[in-house]
SEDRENKOL-877042 format. One line per field, with one value per residue (C-alpha): residue number from 1; residue in one letter; chain; y, x, z. Coordinates in nm, 4 decimals. Example, Ala and Ser with C-alpha at 12.3 -4.5 7.8 and 13.67 -1.06 7.14 Angstrom:
dodo: [1 / 2] .
kolmi: [A / S] .
lodo: [A / A] .
y: [-0.4500 / -0.1060] .
x: [1.2300 / 1.3670] .
z: [0.7800 / 0.7140] .
//
This chain:
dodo: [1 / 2 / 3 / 4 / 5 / 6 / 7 / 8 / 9 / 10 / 11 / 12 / 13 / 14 / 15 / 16 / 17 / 18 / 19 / 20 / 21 / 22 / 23 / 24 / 25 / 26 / 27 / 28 / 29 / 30 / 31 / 32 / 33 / 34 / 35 / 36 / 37 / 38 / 39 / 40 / 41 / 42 / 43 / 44 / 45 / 46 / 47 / 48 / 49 / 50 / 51 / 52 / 53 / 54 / 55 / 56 / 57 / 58 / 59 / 60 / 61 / 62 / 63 / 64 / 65 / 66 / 67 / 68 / 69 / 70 / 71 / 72 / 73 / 74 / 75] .
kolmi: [X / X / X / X / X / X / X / X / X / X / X / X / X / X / X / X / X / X / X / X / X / X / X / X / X / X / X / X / X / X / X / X / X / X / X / X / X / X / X / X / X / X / X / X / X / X / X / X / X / X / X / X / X / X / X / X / X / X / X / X / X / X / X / X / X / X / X / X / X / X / X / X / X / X / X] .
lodo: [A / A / A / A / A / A / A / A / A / A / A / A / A / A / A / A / A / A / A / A / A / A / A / A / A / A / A / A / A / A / A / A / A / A / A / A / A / A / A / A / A / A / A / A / A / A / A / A / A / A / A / A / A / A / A / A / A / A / A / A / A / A / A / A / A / A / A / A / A / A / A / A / A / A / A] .
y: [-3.1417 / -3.2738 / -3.0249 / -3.1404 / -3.1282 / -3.3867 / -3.6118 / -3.5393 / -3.6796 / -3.9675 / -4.1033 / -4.0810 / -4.2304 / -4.5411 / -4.5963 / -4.5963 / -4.8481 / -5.0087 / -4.8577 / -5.0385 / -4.9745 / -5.1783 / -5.2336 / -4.9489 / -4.6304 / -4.4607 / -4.4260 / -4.5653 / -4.7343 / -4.7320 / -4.3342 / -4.2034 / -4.0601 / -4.1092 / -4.3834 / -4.3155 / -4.5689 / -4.8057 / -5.0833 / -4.8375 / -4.8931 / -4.5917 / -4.2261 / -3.9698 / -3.7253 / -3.5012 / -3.0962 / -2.9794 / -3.3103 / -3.2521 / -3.1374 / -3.4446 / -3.7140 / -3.5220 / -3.4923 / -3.9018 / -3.9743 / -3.7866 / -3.9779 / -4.2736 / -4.2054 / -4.1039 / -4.4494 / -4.6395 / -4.4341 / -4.5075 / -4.8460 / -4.9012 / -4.7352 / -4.9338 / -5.2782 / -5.1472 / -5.2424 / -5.0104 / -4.9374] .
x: [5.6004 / 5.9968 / 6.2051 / 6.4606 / 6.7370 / 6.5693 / 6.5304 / 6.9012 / 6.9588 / 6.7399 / 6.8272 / 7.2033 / 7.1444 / 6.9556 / 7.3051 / 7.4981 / 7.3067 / 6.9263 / 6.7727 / 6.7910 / 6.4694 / 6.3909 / 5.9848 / 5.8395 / 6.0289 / 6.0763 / 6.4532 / 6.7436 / 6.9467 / 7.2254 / 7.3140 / 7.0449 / 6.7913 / 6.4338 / 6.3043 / 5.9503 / 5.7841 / 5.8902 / 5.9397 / 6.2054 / 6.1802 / 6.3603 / 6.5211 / 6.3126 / 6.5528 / 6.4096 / 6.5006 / 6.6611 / 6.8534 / 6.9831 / 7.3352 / 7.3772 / 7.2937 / 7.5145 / 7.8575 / 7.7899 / 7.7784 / 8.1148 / 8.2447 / 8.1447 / 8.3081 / 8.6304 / 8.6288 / 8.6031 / 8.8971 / 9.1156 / 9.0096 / 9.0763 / 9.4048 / 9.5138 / 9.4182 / 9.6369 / 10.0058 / 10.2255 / 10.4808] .
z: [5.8592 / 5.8445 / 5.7018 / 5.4280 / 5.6309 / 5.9009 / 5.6456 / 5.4700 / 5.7530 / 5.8322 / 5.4996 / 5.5750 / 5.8953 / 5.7664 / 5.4664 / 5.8259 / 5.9914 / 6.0359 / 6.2856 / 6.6417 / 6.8776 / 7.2176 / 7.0350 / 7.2785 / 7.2204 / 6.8717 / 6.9416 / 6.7975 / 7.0383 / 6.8312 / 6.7311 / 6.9665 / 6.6985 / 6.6979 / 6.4488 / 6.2302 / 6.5199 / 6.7805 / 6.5122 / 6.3636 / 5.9946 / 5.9060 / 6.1245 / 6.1935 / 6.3847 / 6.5554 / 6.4718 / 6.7498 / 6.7500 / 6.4106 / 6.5332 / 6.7645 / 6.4974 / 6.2777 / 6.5277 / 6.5732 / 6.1900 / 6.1697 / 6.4801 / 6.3252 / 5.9709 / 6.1386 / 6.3778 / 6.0242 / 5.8645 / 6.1594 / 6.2003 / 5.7928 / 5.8570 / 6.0948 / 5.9115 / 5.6152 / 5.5715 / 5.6219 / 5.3128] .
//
């Protein structure tokens, strides 16, 4: 059974990005999480993973801020 948190999370790591497997594992090779299978159709993180996927989600959102603020003119 996946609790609701687990799949909080799966679903806000599939907005981020589509899940990126190598065909044999059930991991992501992208944020690190494990994937539903080892086709990867959607996360599945695991629950005492929960706290990783969620510090690289935040890394990620504060990579595009900075990148968005650098890209904008300066006034």
């Amino acid at each position: 059974m996946v609790s609701p948190e687990a799949s909080l999370l799966g679903a806000r790591l599939d907005e981020n990005h589509s899940p990126e497997t190598n065909g044999w594992m059930a991991v992501c090779r992208r944020c690190g999480a494990q994937t539903e299978s080892p086709r990867g159709r959607q996360h599945a993180p695991n629950e005492r993973r929960l706290a990783r996927s969620e510090q690289w989600l935040d890394a990620q959102s504060r990579t595009r801020h900075i990148d968005y603020c650098e890209e904008s003119p300066t006034k």
